[in-house]
Each structure stands twice: as structure tokens, then as C-alpha cells.
PQR file with spaces between the fields and no chain letter, atoms N, CA, C, O and H, PARSE charges and radii, in Angstrom:
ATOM       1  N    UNK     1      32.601   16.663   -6.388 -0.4000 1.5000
ATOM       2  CA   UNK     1      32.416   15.202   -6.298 -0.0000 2.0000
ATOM       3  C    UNK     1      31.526   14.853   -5.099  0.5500 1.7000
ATOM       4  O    UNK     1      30.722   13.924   -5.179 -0.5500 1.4000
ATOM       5  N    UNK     2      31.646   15.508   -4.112 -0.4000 1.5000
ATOM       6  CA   UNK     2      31.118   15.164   -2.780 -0.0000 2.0000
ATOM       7  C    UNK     2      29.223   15.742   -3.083  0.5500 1.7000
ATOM       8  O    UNK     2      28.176   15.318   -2.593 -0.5500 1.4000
ATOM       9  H    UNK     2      32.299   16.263   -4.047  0.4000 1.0000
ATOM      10  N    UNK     3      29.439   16.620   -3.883 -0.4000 1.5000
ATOM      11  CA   UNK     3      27.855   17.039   -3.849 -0.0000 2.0000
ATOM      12  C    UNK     3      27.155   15.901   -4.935  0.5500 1.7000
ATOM      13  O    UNK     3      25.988   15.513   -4.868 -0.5500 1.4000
ATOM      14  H    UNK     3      30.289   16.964   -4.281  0.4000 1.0000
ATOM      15  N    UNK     4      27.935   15.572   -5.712 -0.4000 1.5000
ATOM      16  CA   UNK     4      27.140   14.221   -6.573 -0.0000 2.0000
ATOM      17  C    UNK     4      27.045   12.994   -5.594  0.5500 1.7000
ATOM      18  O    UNK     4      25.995   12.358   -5.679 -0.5500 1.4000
ATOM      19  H    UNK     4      28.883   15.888   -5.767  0.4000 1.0000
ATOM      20  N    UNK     5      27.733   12.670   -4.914 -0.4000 1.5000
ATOM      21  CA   UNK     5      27.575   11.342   -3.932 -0.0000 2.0000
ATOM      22  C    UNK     5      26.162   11.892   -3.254  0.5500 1.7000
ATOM      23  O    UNK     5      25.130   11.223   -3.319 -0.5500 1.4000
ATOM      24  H    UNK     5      28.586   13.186   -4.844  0.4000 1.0000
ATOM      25  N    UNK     6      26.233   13.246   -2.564 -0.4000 1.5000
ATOM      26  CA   UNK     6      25.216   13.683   -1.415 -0.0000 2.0000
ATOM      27  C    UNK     6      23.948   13.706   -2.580  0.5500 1.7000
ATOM      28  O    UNK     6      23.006   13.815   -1.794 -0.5500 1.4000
ATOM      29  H    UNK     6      27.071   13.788   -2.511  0.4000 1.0000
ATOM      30  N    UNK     7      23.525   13.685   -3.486 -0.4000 1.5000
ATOM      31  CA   UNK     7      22.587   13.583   -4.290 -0.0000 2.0000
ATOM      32  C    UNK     7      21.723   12.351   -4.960  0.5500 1.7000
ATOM      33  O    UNK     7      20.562   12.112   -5.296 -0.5500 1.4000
ATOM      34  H    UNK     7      24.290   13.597   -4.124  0.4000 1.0000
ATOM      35  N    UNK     8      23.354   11.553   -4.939 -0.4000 1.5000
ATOM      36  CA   UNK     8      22.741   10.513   -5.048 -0.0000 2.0000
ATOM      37  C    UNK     8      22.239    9.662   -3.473  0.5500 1.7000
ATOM      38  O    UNK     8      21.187    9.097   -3.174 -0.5500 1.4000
ATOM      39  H    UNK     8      24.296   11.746   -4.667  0.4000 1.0000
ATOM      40  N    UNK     9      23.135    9.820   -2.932 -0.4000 1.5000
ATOM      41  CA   UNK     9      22.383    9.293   -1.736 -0.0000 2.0000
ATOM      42  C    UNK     9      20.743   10.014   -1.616  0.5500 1.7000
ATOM      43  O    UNK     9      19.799    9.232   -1.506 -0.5500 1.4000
ATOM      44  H    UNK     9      23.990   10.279   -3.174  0.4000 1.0000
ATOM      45  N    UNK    10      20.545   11.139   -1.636 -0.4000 1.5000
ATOM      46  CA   UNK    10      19.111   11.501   -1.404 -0.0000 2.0000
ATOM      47  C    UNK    10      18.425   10.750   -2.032  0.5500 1.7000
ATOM      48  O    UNK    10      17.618   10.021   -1.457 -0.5500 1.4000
ATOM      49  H    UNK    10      21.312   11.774   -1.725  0.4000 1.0000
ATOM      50  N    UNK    11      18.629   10.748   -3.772 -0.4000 1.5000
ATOM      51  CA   UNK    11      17.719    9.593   -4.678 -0.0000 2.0000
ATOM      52  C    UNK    11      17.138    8.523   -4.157  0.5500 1.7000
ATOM      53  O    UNK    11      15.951    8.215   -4.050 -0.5500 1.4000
ATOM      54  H    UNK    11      19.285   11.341   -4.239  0.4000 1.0000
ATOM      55  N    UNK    12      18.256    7.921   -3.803 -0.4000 1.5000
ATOM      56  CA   UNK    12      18.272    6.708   -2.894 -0.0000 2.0000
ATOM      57  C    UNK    12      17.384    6.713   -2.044  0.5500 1.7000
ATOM      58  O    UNK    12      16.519    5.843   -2.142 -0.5500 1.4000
ATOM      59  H    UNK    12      19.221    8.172   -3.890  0.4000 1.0000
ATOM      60  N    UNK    13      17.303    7.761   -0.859 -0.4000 1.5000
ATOM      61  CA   UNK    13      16.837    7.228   -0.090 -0.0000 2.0000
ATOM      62  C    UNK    13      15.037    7.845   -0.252  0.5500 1.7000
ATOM      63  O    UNK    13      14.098    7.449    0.439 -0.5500 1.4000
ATOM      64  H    UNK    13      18.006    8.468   -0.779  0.4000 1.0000
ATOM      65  N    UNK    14      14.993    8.569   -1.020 -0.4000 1.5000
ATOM      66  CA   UNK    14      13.937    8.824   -1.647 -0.0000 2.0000
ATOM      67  C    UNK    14      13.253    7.928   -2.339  0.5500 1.7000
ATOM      68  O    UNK    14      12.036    7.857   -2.169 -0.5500 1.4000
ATOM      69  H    UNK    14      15.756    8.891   -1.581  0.4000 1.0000
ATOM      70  N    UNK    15      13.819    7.197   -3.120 -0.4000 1.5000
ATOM      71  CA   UNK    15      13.311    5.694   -3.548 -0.0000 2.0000
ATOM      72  C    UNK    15      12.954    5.252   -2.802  0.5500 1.7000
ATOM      73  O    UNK    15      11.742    5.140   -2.614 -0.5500 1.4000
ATOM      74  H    UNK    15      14.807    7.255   -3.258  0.4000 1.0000
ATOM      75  N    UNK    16      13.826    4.808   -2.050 -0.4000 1.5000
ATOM      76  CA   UNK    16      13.122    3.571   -1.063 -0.0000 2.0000
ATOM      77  C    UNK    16      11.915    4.278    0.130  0.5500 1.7000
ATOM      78  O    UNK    16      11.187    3.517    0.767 -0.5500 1.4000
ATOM      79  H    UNK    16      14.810    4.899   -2.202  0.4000 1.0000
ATOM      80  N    UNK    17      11.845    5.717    0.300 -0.4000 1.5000
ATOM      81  CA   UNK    17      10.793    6.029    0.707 -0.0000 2.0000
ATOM      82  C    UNK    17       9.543    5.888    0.430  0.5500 1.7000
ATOM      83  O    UNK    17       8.646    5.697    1.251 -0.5500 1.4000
ATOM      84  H    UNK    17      12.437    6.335   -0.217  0.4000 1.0000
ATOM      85  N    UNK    18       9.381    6.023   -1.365 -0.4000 1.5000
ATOM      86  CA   UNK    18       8.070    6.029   -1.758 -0.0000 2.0000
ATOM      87  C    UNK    18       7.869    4.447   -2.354  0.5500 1.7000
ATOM      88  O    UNK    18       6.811    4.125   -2.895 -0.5500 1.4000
ATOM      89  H    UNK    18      10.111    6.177   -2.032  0.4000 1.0000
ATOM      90  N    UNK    19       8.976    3.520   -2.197 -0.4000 1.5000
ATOM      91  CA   UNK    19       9.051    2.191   -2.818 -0.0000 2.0000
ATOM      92  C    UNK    19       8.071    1.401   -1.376  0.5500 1.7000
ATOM      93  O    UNK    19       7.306    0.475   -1.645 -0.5500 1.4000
ATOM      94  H    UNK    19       9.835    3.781   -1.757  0.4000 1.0000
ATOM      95  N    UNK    20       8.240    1.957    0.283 -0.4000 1.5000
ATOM      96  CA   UNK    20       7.994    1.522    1.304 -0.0000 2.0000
ATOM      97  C    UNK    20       6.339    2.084    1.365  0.5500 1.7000
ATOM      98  O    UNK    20       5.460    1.330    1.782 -0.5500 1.4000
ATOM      99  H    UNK    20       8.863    2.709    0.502  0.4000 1.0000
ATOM     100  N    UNK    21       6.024    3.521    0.890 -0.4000 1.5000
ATOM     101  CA   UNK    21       4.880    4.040    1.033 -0.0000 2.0000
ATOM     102  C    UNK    21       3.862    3.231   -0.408  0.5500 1.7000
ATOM     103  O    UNK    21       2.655    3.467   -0.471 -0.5500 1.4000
ATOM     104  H    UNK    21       6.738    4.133    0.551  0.4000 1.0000
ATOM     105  N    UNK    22       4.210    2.764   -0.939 -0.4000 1.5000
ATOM     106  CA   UNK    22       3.705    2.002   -2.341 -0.0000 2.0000
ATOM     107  C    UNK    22       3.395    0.572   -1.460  0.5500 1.7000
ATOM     108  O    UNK    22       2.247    0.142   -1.350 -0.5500 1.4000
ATOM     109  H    UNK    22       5.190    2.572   -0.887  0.4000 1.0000
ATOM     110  N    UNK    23       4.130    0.152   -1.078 -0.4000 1.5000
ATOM     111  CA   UNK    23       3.827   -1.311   -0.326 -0.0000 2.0000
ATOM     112  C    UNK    23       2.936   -0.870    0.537  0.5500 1.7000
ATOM     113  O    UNK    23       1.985   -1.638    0.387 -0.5500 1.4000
ATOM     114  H    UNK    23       5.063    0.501   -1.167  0.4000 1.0000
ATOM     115  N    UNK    24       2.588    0.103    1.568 -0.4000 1.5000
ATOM     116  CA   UNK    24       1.525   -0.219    2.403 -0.0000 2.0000
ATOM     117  C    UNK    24       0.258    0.454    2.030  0.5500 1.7000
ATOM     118  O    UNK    24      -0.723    0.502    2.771 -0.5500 1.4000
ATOM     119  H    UNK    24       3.361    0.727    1.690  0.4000 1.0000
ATOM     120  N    UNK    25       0.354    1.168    0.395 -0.4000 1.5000
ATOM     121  CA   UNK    25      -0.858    1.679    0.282 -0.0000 2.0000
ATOM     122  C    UNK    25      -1.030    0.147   -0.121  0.5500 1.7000
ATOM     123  O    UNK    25      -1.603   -0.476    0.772 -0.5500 1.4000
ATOM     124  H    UNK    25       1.151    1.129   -0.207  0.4000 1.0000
ATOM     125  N    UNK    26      -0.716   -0.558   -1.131 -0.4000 1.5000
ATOM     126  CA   UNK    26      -1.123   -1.611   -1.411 -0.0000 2.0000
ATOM     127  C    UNK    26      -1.727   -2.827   -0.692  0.5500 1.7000
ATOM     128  O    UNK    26      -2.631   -3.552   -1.106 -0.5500 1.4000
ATOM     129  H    UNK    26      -0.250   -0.052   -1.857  0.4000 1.0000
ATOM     130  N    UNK    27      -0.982   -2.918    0.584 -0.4000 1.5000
ATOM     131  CA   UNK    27      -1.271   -3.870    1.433 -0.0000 2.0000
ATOM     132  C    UNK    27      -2.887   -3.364    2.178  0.5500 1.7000
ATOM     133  O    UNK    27      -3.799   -4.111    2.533 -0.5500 1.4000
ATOM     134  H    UNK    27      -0.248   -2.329    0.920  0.4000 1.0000
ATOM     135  N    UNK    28      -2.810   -1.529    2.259 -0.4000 1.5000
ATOM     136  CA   UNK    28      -4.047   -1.348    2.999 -0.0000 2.0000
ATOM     137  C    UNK    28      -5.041   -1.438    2.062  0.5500 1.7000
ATOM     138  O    UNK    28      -6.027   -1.901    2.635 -0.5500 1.4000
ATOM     139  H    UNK    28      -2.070   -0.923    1.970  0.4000 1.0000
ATOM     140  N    UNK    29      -5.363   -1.148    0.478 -0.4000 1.5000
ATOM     141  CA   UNK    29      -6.112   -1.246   -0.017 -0.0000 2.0000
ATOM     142  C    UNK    29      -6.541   -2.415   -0.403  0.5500 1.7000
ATOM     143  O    UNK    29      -7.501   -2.472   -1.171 -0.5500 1.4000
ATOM     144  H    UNK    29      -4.562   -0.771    0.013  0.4000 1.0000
ATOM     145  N    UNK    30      -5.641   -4.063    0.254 -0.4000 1.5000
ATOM     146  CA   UNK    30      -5.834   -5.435   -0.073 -0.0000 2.0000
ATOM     147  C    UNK    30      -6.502   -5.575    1.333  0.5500 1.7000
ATOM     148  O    UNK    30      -7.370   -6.446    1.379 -0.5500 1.4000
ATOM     149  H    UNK    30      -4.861   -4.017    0.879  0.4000 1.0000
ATOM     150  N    UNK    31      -6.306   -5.002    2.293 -0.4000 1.5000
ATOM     151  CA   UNK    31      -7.332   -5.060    3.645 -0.0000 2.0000
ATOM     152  C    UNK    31      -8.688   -4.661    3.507  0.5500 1.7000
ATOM     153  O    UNK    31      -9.718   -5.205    3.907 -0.5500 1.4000
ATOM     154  H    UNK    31      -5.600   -4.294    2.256  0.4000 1.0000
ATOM     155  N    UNK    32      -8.436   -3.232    2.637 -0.4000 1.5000
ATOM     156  CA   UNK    32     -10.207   -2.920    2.320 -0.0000 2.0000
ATOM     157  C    UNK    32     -10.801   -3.585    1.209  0.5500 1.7000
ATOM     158  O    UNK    32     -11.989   -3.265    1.231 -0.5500 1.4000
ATOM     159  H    UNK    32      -7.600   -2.790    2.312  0.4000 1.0000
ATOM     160  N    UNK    33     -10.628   -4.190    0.445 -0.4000 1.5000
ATOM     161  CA   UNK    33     -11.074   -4.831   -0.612 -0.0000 2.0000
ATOM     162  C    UNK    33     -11.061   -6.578    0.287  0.5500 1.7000
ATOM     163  O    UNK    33     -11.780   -7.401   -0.279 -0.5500 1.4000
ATOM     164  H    UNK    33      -9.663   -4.451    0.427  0.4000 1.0000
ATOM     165  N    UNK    34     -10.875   -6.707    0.604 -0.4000 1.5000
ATOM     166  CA   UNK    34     -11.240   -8.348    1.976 -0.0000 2.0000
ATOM     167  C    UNK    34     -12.168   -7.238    2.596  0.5500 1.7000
ATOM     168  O    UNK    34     -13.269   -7.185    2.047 -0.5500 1.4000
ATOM     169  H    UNK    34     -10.290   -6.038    1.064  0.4000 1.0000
ATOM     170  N    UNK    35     -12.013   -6.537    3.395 -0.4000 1.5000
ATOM     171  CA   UNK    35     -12.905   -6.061    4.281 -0.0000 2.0000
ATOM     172  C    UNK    35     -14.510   -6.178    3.381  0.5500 1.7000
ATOM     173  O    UNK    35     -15.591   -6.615    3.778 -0.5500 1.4000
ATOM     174  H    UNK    35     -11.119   -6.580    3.841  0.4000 1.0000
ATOM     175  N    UNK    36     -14.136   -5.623    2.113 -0.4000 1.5000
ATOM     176  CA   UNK    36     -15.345   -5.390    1.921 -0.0000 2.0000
ATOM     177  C    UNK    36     -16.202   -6.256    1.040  0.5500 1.7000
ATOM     178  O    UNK    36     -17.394   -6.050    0.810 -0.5500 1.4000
ATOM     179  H    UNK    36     -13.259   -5.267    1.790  0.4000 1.0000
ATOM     180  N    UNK    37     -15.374   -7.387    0.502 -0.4000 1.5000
ATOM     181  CA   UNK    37     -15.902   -8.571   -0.092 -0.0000 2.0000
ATOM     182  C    UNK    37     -16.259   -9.530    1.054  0.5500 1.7000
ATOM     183  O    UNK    37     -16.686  -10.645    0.754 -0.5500 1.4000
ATOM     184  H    UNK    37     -14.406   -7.555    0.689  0.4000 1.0000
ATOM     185  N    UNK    38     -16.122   -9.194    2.307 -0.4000 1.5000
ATOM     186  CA   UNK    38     -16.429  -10.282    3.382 -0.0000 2.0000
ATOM     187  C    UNK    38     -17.655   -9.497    4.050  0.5500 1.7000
ATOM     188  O    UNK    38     -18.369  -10.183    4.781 -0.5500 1.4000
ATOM     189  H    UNK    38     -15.775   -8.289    2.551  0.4000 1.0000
ATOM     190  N    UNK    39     -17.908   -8.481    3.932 -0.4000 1.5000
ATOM     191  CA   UNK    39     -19.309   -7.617    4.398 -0.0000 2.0000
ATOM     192  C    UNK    39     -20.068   -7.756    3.395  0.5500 1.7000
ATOM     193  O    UNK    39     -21.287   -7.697    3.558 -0.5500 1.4000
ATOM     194  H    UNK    39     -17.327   -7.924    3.338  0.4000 1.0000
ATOM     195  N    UNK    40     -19.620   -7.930    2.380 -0.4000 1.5000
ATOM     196  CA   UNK    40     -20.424   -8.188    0.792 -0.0000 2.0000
ATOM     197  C    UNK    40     -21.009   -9.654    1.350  0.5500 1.7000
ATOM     198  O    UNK    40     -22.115   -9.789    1.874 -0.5500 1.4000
ATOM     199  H    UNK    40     -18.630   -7.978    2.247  0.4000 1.0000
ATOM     200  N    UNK    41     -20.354  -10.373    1.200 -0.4000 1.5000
ATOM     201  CA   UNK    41     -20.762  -11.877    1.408 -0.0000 2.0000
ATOM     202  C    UNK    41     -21.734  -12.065    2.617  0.5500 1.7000
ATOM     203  O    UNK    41     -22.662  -12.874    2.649 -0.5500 1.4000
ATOM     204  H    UNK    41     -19.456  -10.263    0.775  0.4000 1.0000
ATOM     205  N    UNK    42     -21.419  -11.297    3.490 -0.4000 1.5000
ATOM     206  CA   UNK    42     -22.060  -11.350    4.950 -0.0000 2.0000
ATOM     207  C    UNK    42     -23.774  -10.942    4.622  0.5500 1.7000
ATOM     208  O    UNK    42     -24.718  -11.609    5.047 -0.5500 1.4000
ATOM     209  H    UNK    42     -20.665  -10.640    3.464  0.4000 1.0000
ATOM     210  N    UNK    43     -23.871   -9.967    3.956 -0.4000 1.5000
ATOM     211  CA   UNK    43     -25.029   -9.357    3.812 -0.0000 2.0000
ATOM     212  C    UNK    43     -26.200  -10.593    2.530  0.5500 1.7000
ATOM     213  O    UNK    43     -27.338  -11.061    2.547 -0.5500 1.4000
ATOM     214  H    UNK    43     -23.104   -9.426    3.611  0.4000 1.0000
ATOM     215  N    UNK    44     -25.379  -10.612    1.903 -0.4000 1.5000
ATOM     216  CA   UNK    44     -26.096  -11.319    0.542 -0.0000 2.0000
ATOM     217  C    UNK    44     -26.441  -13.020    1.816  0.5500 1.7000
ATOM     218  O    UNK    44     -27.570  -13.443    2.062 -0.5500 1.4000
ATOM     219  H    UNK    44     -24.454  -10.232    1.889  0.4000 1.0000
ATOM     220  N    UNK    45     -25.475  -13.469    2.223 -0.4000 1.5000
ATOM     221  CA   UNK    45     -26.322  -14.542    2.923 -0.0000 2.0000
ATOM     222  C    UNK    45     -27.223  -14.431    3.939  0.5500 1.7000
ATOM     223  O    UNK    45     -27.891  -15.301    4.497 -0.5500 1.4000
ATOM     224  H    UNK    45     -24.558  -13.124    2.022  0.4000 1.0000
ATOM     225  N    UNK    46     -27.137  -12.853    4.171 -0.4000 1.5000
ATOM     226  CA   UNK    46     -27.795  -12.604    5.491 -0.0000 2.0000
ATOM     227  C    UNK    46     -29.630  -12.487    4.110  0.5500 1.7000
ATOM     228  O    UNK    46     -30.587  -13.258    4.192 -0.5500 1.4000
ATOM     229  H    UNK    46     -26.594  -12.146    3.718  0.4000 1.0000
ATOM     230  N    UNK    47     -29.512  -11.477    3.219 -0.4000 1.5000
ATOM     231  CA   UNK    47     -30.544  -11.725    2.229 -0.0000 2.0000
ATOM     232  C    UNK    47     -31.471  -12.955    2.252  0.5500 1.7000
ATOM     233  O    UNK    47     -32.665  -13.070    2.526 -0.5500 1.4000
ATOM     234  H    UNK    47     -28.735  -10.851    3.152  0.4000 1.0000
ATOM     235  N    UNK    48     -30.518  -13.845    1.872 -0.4000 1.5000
ATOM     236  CA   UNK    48     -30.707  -15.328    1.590 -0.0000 2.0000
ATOM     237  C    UNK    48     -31.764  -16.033    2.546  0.5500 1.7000
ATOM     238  O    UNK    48     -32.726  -16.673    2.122 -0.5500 1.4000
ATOM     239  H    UNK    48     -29.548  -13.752    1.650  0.4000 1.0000
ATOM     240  N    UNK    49     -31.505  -15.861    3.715 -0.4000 1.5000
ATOM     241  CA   UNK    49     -32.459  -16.243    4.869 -0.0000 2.0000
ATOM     242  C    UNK    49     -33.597  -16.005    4.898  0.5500 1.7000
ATOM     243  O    UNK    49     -34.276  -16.351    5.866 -0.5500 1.4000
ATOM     244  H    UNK    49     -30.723  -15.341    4.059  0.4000 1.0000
């Protein structure tokens, strides 16, 4: 019984490991995609001139 609890706890906390590593790939790849639609924009008005 005790080795099914200790298993599920790992699940657990294994979830929420890759549930936490999923949020900040996301958040960093919403930084580079701004990053790079605002260097996009920067350049095309810099064109413009």
C-alpha cells in the first residue's frame, strides 16, 4: 500500500513539474515572438523613412 501512495505522489509531483516547465516555455516564447514583432515593426518604419 505504501509503495502505491509513494508512486503516486511521484506522478504528482512530476506533473506539476512539467505542467510549471510548459508555462515558462510558453511565456518565453510569448517574449520572443513581442521581441520580434517589435524589431519587425522597428525596421519596416525605419524602411519607410
Amino acid at each position: 500500500m505504501e509503495q502505491g501512495e509513494g508512486r503516486a505522489a511521484k506522478q504528482l509531483h512530476s506533473h506539476r513539474v512539467t505542467e510549471t516547465d510548459t508555462d515558462r516555455r510558453s511565456h518565453i516564447t510569448c517574449m520572443f515572438t513581442h521581441m520580434h514583432t517589435h524589431t519587425r515593426t522597428l525596421t519596416h518604419r525605419h524602411t519607410q523613412k
